[in-house]
GUBALUM-70010 format. One record per residue: residue in one letter; z, x, y of N, C-alpha, C in turn; residue number from 0. Coordinates in pm, whole numbers, plus 32768, in hexadecimal, padded with zeros to 4 digits. Example, Ala and Ser with C-alpha at 12.3 -4.5 7.8 and 13.67 -1.06 7.14 Angstrom:
(r 'A',(830C,8527,7DC7),(830C,84CE,7E3E),(830C,8528,7EB6),0)
(r 'S',(82C4,8505,7F1F),(82CA,8557,7F96),(8313,850A,8003),1)
// end
This chain:
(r 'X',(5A2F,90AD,E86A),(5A2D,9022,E83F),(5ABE,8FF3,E832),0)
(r 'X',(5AB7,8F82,E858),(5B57,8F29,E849),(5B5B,8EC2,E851),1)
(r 'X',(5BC8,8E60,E875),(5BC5,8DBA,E861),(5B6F,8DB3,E8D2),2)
(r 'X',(5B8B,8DF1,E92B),(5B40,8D9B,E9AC),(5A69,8D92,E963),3)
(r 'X',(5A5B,8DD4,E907),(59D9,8DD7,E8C0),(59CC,8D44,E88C),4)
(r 'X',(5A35,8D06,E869),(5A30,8C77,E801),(5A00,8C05,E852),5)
(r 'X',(59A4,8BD0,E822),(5977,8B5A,E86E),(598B,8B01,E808),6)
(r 'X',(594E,8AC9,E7A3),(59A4,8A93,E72F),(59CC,8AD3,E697),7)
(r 'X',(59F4,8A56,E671),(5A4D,8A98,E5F4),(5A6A,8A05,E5AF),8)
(r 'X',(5A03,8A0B,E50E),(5A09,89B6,E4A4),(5A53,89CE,E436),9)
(r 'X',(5AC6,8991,E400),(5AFA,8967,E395),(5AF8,88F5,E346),10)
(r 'X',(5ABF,8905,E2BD),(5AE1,88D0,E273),(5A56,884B,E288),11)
(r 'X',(59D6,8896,E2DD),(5965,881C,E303),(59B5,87E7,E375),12)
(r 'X',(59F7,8802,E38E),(5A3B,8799,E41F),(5A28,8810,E4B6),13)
(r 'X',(5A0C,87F6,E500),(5A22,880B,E588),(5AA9,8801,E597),14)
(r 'X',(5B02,888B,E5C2),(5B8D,8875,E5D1),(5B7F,88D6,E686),15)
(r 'X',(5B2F,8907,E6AC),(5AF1,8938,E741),(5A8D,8957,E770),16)
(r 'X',(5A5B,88F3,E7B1),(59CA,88CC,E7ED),(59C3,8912,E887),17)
(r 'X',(5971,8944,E89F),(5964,8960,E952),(59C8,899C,E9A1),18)
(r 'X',(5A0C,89F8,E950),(5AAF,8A3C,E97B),(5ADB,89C5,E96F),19)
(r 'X',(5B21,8957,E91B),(5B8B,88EC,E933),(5B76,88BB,E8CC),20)
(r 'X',(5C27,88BD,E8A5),(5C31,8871,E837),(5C37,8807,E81C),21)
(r 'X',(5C17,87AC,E785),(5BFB,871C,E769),(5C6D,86AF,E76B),22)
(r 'X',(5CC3,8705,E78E),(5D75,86C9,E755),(5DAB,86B3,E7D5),23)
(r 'X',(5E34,86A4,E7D3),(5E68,86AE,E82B),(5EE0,86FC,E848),24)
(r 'X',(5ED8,875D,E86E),(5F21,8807,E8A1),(5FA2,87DE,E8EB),25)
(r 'X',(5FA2,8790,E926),(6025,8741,E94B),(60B0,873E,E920),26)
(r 'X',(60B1,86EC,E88C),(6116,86BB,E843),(610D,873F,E7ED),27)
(r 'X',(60C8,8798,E7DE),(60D4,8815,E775),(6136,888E,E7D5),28)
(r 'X',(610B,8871,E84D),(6153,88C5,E8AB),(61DD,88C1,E8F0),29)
(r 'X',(61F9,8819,E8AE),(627A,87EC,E90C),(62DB,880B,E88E),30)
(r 'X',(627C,882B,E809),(62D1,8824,E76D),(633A,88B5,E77C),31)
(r 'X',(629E,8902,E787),(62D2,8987,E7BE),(6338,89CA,E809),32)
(r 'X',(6348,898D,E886),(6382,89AB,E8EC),(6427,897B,E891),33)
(r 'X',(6420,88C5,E876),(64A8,88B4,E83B),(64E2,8933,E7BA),34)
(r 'X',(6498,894E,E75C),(64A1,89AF,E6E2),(64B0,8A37,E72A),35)
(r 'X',(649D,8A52,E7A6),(64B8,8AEB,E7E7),(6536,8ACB,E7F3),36)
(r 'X',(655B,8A70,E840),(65D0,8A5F,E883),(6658,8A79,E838),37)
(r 'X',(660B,8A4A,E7BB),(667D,8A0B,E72E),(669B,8AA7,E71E),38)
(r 'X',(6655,8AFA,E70B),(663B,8B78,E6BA),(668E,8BE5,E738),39)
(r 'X',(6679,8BC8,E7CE),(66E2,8C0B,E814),(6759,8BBA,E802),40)
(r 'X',(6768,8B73,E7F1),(680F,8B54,E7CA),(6857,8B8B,E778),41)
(r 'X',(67F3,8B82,E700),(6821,8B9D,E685),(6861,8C53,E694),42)
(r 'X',(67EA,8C7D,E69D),(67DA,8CFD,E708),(688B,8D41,E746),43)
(r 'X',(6882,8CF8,E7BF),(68CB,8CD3,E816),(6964,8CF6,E7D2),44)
(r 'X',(6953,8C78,E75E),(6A00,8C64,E6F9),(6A10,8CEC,E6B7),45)
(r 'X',(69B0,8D30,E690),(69E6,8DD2,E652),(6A18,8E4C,E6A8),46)
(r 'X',(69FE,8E3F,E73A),(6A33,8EBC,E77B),(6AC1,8EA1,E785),47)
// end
């Protein structure tokens, strides 16, 4: 058993993943990400 098992997933009474797909938008959480990686290899980066 593993994620690929999850079809949905309720929090809090809310539907937060219906039908494999989430209710939100994965987008702007992913572009947050990518900027906050970036930050974190720099930062990274400035100690060697």
């Amino acid at each position: 058993m593993g994620s690929g098992s999850v079809h949905s997933v309720m929090v809090n009474g809310v539907m937060v993943y219906e039908d494999r797909q989430f209710n939100f938008d994965c987008d702007s959480i992913y572009a947050q990400a990518r900027k906050a990686a970036a930050s974190m290899w720099r930062r990274m980066d400035a100690l060697a």
